[in-house]
C-alpha positions as CSV (number, residue, x, y, z in Angstrom):
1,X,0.0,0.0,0.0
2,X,1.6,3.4,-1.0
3,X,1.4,5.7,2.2
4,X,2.7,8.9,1.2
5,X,3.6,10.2,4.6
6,X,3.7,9.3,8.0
7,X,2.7,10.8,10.9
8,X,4.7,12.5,14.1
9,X,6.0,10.4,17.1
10,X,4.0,13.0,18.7
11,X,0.5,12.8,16.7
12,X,-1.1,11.2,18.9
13,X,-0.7,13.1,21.9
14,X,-1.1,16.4,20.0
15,X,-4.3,15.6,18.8
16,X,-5.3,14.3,21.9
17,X,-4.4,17.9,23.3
18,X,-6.1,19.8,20.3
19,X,-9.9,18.1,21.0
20,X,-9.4,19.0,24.8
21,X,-8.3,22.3,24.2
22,X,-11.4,23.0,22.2
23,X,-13.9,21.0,24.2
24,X,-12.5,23.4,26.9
25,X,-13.1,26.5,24.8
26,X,-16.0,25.6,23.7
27,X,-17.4,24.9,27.7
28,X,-15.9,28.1,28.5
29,X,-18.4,29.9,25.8
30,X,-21.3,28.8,26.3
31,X,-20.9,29.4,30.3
32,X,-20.8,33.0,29.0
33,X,-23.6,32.4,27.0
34,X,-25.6,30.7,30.0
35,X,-24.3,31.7,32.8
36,X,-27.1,30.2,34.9
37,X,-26.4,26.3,33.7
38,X,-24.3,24.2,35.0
39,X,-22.2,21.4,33.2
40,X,-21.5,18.2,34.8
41,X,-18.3,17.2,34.0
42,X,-17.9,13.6,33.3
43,X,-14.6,12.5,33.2
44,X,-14.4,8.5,32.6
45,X,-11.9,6.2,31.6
46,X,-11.6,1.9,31.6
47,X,-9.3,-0.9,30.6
48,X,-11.7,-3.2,28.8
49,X,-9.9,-6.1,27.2
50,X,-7.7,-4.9,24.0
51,X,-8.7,-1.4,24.5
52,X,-8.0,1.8,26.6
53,X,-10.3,4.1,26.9
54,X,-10.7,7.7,28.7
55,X,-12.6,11.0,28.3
56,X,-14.7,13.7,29.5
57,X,-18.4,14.3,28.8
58,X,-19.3,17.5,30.0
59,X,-23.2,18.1,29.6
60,X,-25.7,20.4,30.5
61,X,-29.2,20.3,31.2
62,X,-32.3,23.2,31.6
63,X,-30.2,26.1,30.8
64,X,-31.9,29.5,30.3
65,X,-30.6,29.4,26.6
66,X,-29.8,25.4,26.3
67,X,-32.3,23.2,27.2
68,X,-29.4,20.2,26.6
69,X,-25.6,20.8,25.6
70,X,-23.1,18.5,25.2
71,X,-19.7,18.4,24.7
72,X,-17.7,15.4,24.7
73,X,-14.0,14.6,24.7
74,X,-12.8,11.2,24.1
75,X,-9.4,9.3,23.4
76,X,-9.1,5.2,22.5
77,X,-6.4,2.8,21.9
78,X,-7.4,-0.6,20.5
79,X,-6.1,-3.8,18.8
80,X,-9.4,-5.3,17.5
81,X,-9.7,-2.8,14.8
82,X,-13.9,-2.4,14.4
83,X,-15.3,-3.6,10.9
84,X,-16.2,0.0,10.5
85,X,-12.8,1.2,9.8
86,X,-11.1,-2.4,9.1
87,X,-13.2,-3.0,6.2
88,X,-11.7,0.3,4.5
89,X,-8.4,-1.0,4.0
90,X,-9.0,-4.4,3.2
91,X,-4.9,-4.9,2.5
92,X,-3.5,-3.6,5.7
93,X,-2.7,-5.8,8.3
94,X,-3.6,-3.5,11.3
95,X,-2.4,-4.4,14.4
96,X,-3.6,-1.8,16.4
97,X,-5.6,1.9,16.2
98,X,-5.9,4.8,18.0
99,X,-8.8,7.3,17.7
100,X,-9.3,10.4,19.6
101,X,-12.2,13.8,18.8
102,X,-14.1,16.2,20.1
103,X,-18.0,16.4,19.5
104,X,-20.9,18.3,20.3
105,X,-24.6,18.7,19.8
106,X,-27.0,22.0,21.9
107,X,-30.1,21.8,21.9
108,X,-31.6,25.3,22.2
109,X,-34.8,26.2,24.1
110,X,-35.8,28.8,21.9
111,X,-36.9,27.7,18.8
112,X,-35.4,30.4,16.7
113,X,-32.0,29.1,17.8
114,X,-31.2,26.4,15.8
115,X,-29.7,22.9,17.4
116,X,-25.8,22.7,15.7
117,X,-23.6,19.8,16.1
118,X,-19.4,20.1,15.4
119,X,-16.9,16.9,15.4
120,X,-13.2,16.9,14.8
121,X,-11.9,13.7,14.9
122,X,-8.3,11.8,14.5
123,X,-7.2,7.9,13.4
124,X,-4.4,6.1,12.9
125,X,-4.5,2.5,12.2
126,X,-0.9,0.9,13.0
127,X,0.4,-2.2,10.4
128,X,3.7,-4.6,10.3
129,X,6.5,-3.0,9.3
130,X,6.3,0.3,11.4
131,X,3.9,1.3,8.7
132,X,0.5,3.1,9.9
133,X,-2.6,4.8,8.4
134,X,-3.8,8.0,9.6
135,X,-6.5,10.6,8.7
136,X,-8.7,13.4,10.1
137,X,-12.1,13.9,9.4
138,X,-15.2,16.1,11.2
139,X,-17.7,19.0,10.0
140,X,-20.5,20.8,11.5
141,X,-24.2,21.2,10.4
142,X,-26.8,23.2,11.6
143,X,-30.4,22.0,12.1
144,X,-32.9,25.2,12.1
145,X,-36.6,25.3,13.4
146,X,-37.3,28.5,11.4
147,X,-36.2,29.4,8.3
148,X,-33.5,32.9,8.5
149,X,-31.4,32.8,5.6
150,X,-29.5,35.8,6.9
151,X,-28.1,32.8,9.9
152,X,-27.6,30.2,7.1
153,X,-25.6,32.2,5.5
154,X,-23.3,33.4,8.0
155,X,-23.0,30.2,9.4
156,X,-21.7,28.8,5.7
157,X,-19.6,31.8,5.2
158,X,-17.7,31.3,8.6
159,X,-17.1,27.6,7.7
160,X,-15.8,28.7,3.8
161,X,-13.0,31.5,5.4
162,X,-11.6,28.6,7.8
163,X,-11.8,26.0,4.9
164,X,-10.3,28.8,2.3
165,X,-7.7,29.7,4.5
166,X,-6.4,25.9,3.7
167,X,-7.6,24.9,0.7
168,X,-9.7,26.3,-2.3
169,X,-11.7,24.1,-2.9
170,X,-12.1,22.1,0.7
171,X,-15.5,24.2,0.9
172,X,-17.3,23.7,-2.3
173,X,-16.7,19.8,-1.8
174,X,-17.3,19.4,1.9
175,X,-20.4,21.5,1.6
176,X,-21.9,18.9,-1.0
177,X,-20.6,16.2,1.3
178,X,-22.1,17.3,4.2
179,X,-25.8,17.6,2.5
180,X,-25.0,14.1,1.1
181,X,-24.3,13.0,4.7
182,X,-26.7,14.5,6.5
183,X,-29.5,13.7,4.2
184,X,-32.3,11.2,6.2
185,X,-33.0,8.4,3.6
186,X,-35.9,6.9,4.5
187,X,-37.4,10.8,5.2
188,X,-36.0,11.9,2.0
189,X,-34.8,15.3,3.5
190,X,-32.2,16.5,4.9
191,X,-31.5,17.0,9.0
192,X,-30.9,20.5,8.6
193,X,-29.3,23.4,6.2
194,X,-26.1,21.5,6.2
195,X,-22.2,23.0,6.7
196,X,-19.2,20.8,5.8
197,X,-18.5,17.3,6.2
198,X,-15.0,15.7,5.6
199,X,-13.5,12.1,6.5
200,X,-10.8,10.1,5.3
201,X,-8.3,13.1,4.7
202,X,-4.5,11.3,5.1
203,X,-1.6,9.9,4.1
204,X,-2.8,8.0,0.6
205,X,-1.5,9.7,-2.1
206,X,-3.8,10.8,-5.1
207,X,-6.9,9.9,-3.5
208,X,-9.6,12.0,-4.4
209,X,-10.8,14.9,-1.4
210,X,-14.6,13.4,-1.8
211,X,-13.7,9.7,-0.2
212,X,-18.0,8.9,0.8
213,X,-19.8,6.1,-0.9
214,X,-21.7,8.1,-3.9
215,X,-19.0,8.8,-6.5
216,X,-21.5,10.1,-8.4
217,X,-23.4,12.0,-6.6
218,X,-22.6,15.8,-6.0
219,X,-19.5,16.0,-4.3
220,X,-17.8,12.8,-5.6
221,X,-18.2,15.0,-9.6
222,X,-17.2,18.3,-7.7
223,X,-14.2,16.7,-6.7
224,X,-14.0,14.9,-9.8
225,X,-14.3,18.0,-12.4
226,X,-11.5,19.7,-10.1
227,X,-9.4,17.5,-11.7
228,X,-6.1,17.0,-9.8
229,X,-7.0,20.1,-7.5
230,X,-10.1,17.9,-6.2
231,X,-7.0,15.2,-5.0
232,X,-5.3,15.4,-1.6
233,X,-2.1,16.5,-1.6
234,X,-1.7,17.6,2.3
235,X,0.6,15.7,4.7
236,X,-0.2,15.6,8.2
237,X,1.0,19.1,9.5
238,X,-1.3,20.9,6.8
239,X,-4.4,18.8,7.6
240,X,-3.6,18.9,11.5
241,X,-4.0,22.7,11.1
242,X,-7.0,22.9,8.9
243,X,-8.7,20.4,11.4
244,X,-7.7,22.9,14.1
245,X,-9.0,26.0,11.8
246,X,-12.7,24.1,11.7
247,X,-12.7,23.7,15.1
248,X,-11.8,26.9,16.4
249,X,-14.4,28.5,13.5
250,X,-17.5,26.8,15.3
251,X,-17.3,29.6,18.1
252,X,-18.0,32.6,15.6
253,X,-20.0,30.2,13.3
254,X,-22.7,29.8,16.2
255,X,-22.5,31.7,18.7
256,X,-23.8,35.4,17.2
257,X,-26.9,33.5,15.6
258,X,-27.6,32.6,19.3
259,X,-27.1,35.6,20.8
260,X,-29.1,37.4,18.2
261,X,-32.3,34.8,18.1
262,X,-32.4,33.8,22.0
263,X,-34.5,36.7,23.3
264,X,-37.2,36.2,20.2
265,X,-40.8,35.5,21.6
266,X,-42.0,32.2,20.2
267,X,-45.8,30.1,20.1
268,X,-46.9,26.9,21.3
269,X,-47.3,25.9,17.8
270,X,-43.7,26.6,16.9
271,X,-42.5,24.6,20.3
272,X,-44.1,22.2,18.8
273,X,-42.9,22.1,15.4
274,X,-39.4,22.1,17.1
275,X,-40.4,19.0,19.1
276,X,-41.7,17.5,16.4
277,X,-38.0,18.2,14.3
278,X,-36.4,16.8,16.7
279,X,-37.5,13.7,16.1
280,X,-35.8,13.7,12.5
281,X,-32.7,14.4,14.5
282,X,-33.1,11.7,16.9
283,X,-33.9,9.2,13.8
284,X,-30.8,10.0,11.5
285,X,-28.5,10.1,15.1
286,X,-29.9,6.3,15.6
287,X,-29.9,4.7,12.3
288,X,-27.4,6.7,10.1
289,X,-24.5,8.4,11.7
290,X,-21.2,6.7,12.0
291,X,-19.7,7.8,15.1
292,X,-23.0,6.3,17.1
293,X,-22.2,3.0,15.5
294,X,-18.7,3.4,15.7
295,X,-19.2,3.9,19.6
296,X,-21.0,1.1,19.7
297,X,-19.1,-1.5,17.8
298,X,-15.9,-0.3,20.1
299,X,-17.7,-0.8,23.4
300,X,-17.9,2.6,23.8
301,X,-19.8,4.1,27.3
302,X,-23.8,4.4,26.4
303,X,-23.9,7.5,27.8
304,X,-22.0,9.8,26.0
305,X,-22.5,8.0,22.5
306,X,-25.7,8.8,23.2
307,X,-25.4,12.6,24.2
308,X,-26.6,14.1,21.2
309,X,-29.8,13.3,21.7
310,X,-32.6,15.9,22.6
311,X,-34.0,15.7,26.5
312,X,-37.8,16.2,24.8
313,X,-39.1,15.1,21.5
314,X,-42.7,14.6,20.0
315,X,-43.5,12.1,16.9
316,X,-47.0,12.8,15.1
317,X,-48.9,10.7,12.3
318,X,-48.9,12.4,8.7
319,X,-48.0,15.7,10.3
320,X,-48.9,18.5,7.5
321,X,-46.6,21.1,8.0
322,X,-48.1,24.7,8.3
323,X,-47.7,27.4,5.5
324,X,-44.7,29.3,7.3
325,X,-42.9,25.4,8.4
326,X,-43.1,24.6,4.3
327,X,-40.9,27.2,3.7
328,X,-38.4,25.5,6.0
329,X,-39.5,22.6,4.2
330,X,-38.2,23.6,1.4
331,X,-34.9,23.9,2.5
332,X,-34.6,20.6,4.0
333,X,-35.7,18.7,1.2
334,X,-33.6,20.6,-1.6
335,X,-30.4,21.0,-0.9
336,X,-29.3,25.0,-1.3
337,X,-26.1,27.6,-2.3
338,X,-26.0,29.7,0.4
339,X,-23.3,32.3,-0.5
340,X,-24.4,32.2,-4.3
């Protein structure tokens, strides 16, 4: 297998540090935010057989401004590599991995403050020979309850200045990844208004920056028609920072769009029409998204693979959405260009 790189002695322990430098940032902010809440801080840790395993969930629940917020720190060393990631490389002969990222999900009270969820994330398989995989992945979406394109657009164009600062063109294919991603099957729409989603970014040589499973949908022909500009070409130290850049952008991607919606008077009926949205979220979280089953094939704790879901949550038969939810609707259902 032709590994163009390889990464630090130190890699793992700096990207260890980086997700619990921004977990901790990220706490610190949204103290600030709701100063009334109060986080318990999880810290955990076990030995199970042919695995170590530590982190820190940090969660808070019945905040003036949150009704839940999590955010969860978590670090892994293993030898039976989970079918998840060992199926990837079907002609490495891992011996060993070691996985470490930061995620989040908030759950705002007000429904004019959409829920948002951010992951950065780190692997590295280990092989025979001193030889070893590695790659970073993450992205952030954001999952609105009322439709303010002014918000969806400053949320995109915060994620597009830390992605251009990197990379030209890491934006316009991580955007169409993310509403690939993010898109509920079985619903046919997507969880939200999307953001950027990126996995599989390492140290194998001419691979192309889309790696998902739909080479030909959107973001596998973006990357495609980019010719060799839509190929990786980063080594470990330029992808390190860019993972940094998106974590450290979810701050000012957020943040003002709560502080600008969290005083806005709201209805019963549009409580309820965020209820009833949250089920969507709780359905892709439990039947799509990788890092739940990822958690769960590595033994991971219940609790804090299961974080991201919402404390309250309503399901209703053949629910017709009301004239002002369609326009939402809309949205969620066809993917959009924010910042044309």
């Amino acid at each position: 297998m032709d590994l163009s790189s390889t990464p630090p002695a130190d890699s793992e322990s700096r990207c260890a540090q980086l997700m619990q430098g921004l977990q901790q940032k990220i706490i610190d902010a949204l103290r600030e935010v709701d100063p009334s809440a109060v986080f318990k801080d999880d810290p955990w840790g076990n030995e199970a057989t042919g695995a170590r395993k530590r982190g820190r969930t940090c969660v808070l629940d019945g905040g003036e401004v949150f009704e839940k917020a999590g955010v969860a720190f978590s670090e892994v060393y293993g030898t039976q590599v989970p079918p998840t990631i060992g199926g990837r490389y079907p002609g490495f002969k891992a011996t060993g991995y070691f996985v470490t990222g930061v995620s989040l999900v908030l759950h705002p009270v007000n429904p004019n403050v959409p829920t948002v969820h951010m992951n950065c994330r780190y692997f590295e398989l280990e092989g025979e020979n001193n030889e070893s995989i590695f790659w970073f992945g993450g992205g952030t979406d954001l999952t609105p309850y009322v439709y303010n394109a002014e918000d969806f657009k400053h949320f995109h164009q915060t994620l597009k200045s830390a992605c251009d600062a990197h990379h030209a063109n890491f934006y316009p294919v991580f955007k169409l990844w993310c509403d690939e991603y993010f898109h509920i099957k079985h619903r046919d729409e997507h969880r939200g208004i999307g953001g950027i989603f990126f996995d599989y970014q390492g140290n194998q040589p001419n691979t192309s920056l889309y790696m998902g499973p739909q080479s030909e949908g959107a973001a596998g022909k973006k990357a495609t028609e980019l010719g060799p500009e839509g190929k990786q070409t980063y080594n470990w130290e330029k992808l390190f920072a860019f993972v940094e850049s998106v974590g450290n952008s979810f701050i000012p991607s957020y943040l003002p769009i709560v502080q600008s919606r969290r005083n806005e008077g709201y209805t019963e009926e549009q409580r309820s029409w965020q209820l009833y949205r949250r089920g969507r979220y709780v359905e892709f979280n439990l039947v799509y998204d990788r890092g739940t089953t990822f958690g769960l094939q590595t033994g991971g704790r219940i609790e804090s693979i299961l974080m991201s879901l919402p404390p309250l949550t309503r399901w209703e038969y053949c629910y017709e959405p009301k004239e002002d939810e369609k326009v939402l609707m809309d949205a969620l259902k066809n993917a959009k260009e924010w910042l044309e």
